[in-house]
N, CA and C atoms as an extended XYZ file, in Angstrom:
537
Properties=species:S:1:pos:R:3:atomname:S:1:resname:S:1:resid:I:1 pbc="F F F"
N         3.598       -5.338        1.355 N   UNK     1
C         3.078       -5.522        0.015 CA  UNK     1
C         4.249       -5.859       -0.903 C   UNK     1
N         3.937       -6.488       -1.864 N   UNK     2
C         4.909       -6.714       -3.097 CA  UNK     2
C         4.403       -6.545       -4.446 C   UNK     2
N         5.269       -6.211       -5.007 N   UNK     3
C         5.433       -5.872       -6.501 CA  UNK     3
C         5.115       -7.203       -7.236 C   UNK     3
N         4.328       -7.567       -7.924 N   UNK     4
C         3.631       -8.528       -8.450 CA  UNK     4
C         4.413       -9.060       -9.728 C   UNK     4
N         4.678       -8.554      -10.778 N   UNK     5
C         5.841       -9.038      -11.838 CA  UNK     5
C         6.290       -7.544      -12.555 C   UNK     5
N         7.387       -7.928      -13.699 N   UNK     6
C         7.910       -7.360      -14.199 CA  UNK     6
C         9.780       -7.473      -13.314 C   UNK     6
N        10.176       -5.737      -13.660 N   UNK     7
C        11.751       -5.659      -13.341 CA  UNK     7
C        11.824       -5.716      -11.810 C   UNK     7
N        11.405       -5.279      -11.160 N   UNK     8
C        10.830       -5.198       -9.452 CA  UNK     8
C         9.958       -6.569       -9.043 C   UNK     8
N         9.786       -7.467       -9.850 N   UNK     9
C         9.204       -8.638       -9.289 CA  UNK     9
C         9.381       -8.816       -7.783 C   UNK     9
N         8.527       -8.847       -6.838 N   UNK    10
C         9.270       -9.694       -5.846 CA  UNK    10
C         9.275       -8.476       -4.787 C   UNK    10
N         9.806       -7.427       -5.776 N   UNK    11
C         9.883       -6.731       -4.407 CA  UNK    11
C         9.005       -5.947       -3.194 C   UNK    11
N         9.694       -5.796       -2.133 N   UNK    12
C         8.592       -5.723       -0.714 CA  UNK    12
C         8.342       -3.977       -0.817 C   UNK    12
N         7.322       -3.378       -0.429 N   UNK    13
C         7.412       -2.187       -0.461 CA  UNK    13
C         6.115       -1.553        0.861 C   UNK    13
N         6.453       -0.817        1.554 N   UNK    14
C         5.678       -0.293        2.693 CA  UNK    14
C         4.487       -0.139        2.669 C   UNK    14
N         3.280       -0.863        3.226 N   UNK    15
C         2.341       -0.167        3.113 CA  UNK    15
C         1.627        0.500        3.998 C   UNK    15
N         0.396        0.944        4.081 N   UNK    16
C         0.029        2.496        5.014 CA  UNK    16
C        -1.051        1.645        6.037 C   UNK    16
N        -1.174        2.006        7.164 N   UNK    17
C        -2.384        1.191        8.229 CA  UNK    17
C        -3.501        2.490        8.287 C   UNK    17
N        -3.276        3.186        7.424 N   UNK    18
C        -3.889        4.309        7.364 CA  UNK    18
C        -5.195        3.986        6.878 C   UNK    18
N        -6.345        3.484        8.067 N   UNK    19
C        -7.745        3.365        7.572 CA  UNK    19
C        -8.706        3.624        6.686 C   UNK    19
N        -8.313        5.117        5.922 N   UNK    20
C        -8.741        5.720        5.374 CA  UNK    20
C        -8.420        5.146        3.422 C   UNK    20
N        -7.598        3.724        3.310 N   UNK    21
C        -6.925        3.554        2.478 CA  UNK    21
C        -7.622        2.304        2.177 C   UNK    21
N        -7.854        1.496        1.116 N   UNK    22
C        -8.396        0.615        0.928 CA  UNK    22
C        -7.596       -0.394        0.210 C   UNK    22
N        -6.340       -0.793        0.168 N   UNK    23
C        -5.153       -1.708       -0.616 CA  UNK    23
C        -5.620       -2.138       -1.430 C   UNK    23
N        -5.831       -2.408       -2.757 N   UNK    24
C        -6.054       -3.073       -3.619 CA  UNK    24
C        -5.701       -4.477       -3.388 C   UNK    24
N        -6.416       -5.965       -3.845 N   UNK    25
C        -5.972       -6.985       -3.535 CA  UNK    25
C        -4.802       -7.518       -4.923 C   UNK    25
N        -3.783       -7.774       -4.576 N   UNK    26
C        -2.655       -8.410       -5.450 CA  UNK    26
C        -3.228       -9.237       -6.325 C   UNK    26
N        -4.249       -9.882       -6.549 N   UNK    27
C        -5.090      -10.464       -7.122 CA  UNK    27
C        -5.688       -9.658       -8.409 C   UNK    27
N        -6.356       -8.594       -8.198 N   UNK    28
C        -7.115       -7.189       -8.519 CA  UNK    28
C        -6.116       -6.701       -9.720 C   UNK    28
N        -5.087       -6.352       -9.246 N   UNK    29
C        -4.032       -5.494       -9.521 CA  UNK    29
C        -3.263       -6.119      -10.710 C   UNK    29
N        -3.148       -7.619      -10.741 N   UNK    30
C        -2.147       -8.551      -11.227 CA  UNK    30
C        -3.387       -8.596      -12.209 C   UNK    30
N        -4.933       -8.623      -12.135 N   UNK    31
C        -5.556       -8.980      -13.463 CA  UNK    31
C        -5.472       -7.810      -14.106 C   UNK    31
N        -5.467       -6.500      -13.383 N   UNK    32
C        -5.834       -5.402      -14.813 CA  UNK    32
C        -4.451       -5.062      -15.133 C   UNK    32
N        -3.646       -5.393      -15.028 N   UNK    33
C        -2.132       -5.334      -15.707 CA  UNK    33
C        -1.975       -6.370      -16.350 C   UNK    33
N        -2.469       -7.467      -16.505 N   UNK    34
C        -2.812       -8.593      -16.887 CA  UNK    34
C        -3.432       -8.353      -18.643 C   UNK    34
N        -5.173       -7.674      -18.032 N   UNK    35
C        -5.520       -7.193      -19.475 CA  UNK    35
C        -5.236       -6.078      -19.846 C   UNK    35
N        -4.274       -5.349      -19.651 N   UNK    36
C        -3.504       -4.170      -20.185 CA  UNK    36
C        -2.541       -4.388      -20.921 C   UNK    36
N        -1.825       -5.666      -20.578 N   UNK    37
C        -0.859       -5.665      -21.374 CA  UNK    37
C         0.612       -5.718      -21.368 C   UNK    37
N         0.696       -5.007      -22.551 N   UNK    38
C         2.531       -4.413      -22.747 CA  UNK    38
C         2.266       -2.829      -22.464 C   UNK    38
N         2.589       -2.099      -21.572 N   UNK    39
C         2.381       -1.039      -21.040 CA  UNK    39
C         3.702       -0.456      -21.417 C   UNK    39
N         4.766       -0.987      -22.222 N   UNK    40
C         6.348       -0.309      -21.852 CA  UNK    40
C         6.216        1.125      -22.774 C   UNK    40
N         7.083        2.209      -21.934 N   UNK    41
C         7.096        3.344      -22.893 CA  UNK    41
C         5.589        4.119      -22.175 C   UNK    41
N         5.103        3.756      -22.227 N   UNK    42
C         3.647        4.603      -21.791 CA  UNK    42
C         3.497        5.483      -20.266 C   UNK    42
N         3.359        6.372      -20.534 N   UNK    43
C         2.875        7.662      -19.565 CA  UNK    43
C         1.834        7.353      -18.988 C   UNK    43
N         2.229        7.194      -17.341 N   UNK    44
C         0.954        6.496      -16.499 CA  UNK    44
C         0.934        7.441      -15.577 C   UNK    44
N        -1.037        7.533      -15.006 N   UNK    45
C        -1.260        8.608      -13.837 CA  UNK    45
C        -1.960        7.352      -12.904 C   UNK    45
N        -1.506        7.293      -11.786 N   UNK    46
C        -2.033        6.821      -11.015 CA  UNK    46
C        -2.798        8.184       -9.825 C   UNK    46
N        -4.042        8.084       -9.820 N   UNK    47
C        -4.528        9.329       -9.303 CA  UNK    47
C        -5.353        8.054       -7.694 C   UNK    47
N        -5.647        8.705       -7.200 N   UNK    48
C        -5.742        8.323       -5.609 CA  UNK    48
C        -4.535        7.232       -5.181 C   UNK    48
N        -3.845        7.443       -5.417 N   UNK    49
C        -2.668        6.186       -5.335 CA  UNK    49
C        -2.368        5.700       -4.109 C   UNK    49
N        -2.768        6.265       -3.011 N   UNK    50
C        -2.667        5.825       -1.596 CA  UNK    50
C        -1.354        5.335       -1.600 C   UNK    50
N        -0.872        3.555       -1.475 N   UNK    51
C         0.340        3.189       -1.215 CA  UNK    51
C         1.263        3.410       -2.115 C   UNK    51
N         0.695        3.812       -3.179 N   UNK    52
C         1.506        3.627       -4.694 CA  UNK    52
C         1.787        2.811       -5.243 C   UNK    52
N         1.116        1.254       -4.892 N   UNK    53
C         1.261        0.191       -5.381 CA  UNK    53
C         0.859       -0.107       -6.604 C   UNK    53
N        -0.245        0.741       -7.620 N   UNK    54
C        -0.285        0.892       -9.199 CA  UNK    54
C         0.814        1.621       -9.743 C   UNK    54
N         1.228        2.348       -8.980 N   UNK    55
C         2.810        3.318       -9.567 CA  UNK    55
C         3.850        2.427       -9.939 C   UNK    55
N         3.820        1.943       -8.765 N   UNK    56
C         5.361        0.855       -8.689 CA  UNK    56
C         4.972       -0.369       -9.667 C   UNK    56
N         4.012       -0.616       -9.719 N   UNK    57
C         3.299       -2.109      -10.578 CA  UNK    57
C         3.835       -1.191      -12.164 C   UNK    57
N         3.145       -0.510      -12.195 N   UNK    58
C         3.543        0.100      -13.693 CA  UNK    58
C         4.954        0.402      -13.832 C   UNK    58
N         5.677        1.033      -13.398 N   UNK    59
C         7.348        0.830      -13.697 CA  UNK    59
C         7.593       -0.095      -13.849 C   UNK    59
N         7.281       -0.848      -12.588 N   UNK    60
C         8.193       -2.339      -12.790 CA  UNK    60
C         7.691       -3.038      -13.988 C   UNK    60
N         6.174       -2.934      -14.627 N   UNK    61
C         6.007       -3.405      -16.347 CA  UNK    61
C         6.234       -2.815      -17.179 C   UNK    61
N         7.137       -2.113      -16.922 N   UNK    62
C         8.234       -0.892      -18.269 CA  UNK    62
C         7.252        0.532      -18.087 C   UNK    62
N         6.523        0.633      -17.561 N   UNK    63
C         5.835        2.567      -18.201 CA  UNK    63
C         7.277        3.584      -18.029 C   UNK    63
N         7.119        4.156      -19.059 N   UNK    64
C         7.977        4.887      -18.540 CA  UNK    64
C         8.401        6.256      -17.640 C   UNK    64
N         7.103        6.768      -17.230 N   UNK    65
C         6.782        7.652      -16.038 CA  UNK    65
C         5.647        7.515      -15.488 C   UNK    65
N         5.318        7.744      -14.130 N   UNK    66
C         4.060        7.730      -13.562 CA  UNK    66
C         4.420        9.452      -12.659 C   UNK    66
N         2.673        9.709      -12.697 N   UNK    67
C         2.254       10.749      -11.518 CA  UNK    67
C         1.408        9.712      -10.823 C   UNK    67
N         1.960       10.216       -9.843 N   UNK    68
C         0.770        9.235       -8.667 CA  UNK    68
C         0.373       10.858       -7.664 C   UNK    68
N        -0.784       10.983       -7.634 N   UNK    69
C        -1.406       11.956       -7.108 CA  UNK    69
C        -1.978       11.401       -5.797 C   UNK    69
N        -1.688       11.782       -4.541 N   UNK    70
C        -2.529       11.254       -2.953 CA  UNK    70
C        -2.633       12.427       -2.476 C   UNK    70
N        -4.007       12.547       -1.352 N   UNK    71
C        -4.049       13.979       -0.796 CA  UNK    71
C        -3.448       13.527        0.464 C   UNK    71
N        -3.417       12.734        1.348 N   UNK    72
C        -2.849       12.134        2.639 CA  UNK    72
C        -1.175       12.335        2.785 C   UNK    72
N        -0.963       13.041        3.629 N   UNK    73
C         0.110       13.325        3.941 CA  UNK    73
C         1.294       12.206        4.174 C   UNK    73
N         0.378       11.585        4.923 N   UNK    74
C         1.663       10.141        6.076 CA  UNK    74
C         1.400        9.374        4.522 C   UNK    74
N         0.372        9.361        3.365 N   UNK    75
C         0.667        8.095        2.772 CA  UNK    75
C         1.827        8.611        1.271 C   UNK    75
N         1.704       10.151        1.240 N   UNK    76
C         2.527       10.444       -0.116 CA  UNK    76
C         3.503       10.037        0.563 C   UNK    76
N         4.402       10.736        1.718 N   UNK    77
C         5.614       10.616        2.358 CA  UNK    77
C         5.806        8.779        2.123 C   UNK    77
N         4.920        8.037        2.464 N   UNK    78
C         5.435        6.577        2.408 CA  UNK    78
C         5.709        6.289        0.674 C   UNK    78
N         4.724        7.173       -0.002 N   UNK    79
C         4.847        6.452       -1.580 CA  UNK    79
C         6.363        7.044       -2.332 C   UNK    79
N         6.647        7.992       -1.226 N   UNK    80
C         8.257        8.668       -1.785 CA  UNK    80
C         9.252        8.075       -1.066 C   UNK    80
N         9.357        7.470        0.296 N   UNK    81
C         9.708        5.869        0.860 CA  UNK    81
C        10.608        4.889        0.036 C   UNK    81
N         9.077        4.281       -0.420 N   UNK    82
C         9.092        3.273       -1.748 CA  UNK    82
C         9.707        3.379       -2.832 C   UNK    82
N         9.426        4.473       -3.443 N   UNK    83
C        10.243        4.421       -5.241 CA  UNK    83
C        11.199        4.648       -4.578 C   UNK    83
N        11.709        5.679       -3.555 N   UNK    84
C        13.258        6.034       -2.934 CA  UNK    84
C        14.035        4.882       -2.485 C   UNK    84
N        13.285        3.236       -2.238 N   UNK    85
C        14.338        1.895       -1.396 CA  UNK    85
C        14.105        1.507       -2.765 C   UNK    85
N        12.694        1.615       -3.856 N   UNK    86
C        13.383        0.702       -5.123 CA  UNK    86
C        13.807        1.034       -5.828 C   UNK    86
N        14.585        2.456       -5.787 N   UNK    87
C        15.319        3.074       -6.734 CA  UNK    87
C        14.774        3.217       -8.010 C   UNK    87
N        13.580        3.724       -7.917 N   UNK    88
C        12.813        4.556       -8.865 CA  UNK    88
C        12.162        5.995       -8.562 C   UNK    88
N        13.071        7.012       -8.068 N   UNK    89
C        12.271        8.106       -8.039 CA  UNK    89
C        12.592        8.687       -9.505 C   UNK    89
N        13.232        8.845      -10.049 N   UNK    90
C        13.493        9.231      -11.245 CA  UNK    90
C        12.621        9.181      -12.101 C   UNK    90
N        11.189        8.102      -12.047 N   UNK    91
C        10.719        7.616      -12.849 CA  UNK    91
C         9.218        7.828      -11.958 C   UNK    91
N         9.029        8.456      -10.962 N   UNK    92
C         7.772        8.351      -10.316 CA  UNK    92
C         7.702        9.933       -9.638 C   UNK    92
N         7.011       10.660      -10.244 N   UNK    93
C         7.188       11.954       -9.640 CA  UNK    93
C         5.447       11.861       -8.330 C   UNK    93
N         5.616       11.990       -7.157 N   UNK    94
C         4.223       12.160       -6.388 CA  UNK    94
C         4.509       13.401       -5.916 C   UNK    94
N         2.938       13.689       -6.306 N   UNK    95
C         2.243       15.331       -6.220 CA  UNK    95
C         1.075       15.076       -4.704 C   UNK    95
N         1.113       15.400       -3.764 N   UNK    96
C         0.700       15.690       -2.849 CA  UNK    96
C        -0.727       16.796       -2.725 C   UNK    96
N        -1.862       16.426       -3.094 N   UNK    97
C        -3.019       17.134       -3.287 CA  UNK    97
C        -4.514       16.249       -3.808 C   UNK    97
N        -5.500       16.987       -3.803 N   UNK    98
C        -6.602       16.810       -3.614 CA  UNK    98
C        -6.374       16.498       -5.303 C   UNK    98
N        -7.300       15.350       -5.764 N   UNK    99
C        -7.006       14.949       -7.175 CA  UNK    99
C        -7.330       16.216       -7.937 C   UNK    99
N        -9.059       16.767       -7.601 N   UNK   100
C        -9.857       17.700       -8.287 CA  UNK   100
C        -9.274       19.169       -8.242 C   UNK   100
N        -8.037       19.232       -7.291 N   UNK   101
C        -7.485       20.353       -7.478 CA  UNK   101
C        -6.454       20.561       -8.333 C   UNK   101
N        -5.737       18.786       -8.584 N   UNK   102
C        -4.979       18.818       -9.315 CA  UNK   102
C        -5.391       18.830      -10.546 C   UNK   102
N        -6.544       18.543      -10.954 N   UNK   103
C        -6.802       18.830      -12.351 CA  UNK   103
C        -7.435       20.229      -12.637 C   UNK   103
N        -7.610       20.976      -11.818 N   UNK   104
C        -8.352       21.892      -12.066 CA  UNK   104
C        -6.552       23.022      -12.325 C   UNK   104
N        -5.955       23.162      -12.108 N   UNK   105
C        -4.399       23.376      -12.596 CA  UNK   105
C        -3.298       22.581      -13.018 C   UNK   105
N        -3.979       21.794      -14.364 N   UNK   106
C        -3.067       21.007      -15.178 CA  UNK   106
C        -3.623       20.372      -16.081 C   UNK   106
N        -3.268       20.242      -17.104 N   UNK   107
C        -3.741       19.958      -18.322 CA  UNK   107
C        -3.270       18.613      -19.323 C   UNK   107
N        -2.036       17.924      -17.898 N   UNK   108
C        -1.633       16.789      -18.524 CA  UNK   108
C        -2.649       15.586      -19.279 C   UNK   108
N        -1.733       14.797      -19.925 N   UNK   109
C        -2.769       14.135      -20.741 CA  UNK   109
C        -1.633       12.623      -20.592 C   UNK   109
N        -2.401       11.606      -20.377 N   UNK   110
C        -1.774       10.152      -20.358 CA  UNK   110
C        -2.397        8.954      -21.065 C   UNK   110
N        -1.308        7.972      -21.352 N   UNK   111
C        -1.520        6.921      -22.327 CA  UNK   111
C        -2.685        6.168      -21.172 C   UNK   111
N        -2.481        6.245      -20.118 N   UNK   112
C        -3.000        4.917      -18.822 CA  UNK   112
C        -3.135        5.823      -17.770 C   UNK   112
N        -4.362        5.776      -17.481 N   UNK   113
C        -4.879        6.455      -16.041 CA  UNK   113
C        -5.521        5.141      -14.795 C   UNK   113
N        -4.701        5.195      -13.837 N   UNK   114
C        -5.491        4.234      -12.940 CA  UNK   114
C        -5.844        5.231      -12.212 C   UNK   114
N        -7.087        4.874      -12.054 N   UNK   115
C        -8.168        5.276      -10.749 CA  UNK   115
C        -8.789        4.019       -9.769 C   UNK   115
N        -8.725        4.383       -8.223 N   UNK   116
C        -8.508        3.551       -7.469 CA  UNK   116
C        -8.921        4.333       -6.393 C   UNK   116
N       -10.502        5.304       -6.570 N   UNK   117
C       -10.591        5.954       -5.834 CA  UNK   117
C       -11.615        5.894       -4.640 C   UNK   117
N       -11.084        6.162       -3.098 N   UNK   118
C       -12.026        6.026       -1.605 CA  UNK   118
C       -13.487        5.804       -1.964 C   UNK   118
N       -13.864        3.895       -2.105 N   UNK   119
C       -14.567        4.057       -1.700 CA  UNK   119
C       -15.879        4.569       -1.185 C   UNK   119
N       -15.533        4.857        0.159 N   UNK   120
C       -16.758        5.882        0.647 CA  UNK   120
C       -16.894        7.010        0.360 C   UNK   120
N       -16.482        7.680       -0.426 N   UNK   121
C       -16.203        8.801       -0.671 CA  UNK   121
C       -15.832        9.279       -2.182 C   UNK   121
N       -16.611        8.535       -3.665 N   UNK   122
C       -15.966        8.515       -4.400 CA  UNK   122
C       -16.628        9.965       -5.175 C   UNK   122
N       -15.765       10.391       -6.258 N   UNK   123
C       -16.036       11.729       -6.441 CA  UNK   123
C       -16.329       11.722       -7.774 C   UNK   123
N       -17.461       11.516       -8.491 N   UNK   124
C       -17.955       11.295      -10.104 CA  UNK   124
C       -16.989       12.430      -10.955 C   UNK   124
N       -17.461       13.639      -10.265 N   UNK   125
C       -16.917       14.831      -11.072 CA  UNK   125
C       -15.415       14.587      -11.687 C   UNK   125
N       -14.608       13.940      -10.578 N   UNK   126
C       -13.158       13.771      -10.304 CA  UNK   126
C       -12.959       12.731      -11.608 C   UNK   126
N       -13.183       11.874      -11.713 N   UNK   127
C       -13.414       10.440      -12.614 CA  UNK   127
C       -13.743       11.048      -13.803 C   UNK   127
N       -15.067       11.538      -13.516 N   UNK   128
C       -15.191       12.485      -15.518 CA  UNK   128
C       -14.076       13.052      -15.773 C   UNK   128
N       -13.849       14.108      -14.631 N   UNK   129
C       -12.365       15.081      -15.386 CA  UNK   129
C       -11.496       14.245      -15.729 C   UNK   129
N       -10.949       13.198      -15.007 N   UNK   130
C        -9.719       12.374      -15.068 CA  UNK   130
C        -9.760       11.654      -16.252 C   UNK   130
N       -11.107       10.851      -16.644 N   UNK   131
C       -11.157       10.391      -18.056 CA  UNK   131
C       -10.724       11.528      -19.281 C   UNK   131
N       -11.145       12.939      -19.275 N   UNK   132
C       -10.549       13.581      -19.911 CA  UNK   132
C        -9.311       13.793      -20.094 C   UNK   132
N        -8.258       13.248      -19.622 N   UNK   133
C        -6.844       13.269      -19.374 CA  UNK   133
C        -6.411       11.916      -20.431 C   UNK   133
N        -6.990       11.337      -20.749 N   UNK   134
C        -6.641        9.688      -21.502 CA  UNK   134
C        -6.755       10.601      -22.973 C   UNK   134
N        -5.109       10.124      -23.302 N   UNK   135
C        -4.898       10.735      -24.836 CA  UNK   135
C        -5.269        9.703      -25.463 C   UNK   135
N        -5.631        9.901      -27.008 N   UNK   136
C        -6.323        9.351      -28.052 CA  UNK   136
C        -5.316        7.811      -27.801 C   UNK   136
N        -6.726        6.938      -27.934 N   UNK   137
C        -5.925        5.149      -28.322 CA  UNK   137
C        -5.295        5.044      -26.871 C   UNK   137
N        -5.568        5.835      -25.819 N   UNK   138
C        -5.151        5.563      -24.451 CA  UNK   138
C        -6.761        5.126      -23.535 C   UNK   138
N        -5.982        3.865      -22.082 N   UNK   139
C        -6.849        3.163      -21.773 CA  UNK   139
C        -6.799        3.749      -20.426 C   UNK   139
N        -8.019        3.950      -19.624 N   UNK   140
C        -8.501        4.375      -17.877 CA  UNK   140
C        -8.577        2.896      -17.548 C   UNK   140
N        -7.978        2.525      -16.450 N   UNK   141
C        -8.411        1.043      -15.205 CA  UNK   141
C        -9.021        1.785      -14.240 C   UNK   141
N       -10.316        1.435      -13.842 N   UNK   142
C       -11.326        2.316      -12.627 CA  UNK   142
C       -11.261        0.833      -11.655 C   UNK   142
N       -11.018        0.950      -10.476 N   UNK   143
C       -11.340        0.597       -9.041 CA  UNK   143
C       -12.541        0.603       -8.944 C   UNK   143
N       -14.156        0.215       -8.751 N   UNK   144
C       -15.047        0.067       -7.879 CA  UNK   144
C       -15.411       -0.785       -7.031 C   UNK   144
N       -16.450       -0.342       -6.377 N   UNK   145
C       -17.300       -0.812       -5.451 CA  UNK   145
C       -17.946       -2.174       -6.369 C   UNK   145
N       -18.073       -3.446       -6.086 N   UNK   146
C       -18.732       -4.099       -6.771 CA  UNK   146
C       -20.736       -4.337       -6.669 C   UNK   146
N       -21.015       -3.313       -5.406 N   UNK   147
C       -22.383       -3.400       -5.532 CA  UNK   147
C       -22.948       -2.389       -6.528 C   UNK   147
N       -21.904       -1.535       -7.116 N   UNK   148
C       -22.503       -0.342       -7.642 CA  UNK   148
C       -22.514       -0.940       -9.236 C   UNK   148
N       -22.920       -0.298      -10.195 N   UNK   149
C       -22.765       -0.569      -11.510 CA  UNK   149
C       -21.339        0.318      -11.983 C   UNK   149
N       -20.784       -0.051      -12.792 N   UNK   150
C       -19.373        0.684      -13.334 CA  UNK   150
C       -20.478        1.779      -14.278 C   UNK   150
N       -19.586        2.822      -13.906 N   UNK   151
C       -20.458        4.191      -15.013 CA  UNK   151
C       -19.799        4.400      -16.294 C   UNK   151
N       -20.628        5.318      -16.829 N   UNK   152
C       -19.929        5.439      -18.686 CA  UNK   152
C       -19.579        6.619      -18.010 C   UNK   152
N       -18.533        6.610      -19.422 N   UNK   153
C       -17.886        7.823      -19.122 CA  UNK   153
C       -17.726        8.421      -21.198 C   UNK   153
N       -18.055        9.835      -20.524 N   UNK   154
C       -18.262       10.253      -22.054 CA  UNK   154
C       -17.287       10.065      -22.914 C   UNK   154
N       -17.099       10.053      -24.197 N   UNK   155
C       -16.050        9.660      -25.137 CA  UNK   155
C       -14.962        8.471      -25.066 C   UNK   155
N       -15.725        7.598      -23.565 N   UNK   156
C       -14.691        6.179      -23.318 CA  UNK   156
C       -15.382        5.423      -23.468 C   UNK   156
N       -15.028        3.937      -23.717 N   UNK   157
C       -15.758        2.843      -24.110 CA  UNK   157
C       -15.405        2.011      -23.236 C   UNK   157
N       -16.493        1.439      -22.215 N   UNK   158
C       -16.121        0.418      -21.510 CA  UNK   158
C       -15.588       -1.001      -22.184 C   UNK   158
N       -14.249       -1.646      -22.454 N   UNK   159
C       -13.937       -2.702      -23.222 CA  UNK   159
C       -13.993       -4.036      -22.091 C   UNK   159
N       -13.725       -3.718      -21.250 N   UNK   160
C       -13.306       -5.425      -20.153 CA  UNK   160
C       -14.275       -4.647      -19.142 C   UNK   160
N       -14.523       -5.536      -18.221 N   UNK   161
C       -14.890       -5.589      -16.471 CA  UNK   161
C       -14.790       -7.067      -16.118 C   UNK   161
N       -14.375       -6.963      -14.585 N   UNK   162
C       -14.250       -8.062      -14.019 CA  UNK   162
C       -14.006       -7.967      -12.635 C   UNK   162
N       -15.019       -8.789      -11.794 N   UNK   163
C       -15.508       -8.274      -10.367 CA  UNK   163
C       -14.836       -9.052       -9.492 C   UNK   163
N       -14.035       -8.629       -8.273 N   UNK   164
C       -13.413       -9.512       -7.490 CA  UNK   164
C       -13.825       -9.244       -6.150 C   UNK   164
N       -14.695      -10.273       -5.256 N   UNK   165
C       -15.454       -9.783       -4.194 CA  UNK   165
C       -16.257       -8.727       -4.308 C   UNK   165
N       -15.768       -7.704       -3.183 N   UNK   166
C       -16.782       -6.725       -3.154 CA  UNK   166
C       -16.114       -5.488       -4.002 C   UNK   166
N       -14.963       -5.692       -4.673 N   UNK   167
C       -14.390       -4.594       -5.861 CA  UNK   167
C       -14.815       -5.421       -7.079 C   UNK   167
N       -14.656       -4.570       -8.001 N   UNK   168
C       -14.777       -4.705       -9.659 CA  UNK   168
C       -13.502       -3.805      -10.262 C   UNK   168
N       -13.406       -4.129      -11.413 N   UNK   169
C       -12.772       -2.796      -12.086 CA  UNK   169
C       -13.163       -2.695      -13.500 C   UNK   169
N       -13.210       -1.795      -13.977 N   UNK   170
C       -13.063       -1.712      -15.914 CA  UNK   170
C       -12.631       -0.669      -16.302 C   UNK   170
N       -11.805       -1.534      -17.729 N   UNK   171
C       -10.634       -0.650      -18.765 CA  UNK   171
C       -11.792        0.186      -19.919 C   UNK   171
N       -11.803        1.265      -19.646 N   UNK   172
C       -12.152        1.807      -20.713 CA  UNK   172
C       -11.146        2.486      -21.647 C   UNK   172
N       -11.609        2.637      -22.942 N   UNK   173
C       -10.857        2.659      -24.214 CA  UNK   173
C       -11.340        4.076      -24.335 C   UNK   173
N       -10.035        5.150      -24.867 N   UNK   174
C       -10.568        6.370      -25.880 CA  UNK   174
C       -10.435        5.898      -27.234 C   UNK   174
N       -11.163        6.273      -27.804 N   UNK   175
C       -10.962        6.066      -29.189 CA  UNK   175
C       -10.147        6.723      -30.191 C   UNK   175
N        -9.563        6.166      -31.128 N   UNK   176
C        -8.968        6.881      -31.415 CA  UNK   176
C        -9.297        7.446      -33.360 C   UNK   176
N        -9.781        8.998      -33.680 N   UNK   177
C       -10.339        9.504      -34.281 CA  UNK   177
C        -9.295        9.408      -35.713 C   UNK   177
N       -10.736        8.944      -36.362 N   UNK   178
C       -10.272        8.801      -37.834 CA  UNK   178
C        -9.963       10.211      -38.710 C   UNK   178
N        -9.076       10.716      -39.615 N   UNK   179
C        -8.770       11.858      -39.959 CA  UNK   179
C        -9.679       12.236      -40.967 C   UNK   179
């Protein structure tokens, strides 16, 4: 896999044959960073992160920290690999656990949440909580299934979608409250 643009342009980074993982297509990835923006400075969670290829995409477009959360053993070890040959661990802390456990002991809050989560196996509850984590005037990128409909999510505003094959994704917006 490679790093699509930014400071890491170009670069090659390991990815997992681990079935259970669904790669995002470079295509996919390059549009919702695309309509995201200028991301620099911003506190990013990449939660099912499998290869860590939204982790590394976001550094390399300036964020200035990511959590990338995976419960898979062989794939955190590879996503600590990666930032470790592109010389970004400093800037990418991975937490090794079940997402819903990780939120159920932590209370962090982020500018940019990517979710990019299994597929067969996707977990609503997990996605609500996780939208609760997007601080005010901060944007969620959701991964789906493209046969399914993209869901609301309370207090977020779906702003973009855009379907590629059998994935989709959409940026929802928190709003941010008038005083």
């Amino acid at each position: 896999m490679r790093v699509i643009a930014g400071n890491l342009k170009g670069s090659n980074f390991k990815s997992s044959n681990n079935k259970l993982t669904h790669p995002m297509s470079a295509k996919m990835r390059g549009a919702i960073f695309d309509s995201l923006g200028d991301i620099n400075g911003l506190v990013v969670l990449d939660a099912f992160s499998g290869t860590g290829a939204l982790a590394l995409e976001a550094i390399s477009r300036g964020a200035d920290y990511v959590t990338a959360i995976e419960s898979n053993l062989k794939n955190a070890e590879l996503i600590k690999q990666n930032i470790s040959s592109l010389g970004v661990k400093d800037r990418v802390r991975v937490i090794r656990a079940q997402v819903e456990s990780w939120i159920a002991h932590n209370v962090d809050c982020f500018d940019l949440i990517l979710i990019d989560p299994p597929y067969d196996d996707i977990s609503m509850k997990a996605i609500e909580e996780l939208s609760k984590r997007a601080k005010e005037g901060g944007v969620l990128a959701l991964s789906w299934p493209g046969r399914l409909t993209l869901p609301q999510l309370i207090g977020l505003k779906l702003a973009k979608f855009k379907r590629f094959g059998d994935s989709q994704y959409g940026l929802y917006l928190r709003c941010v409250r008038k005083p």
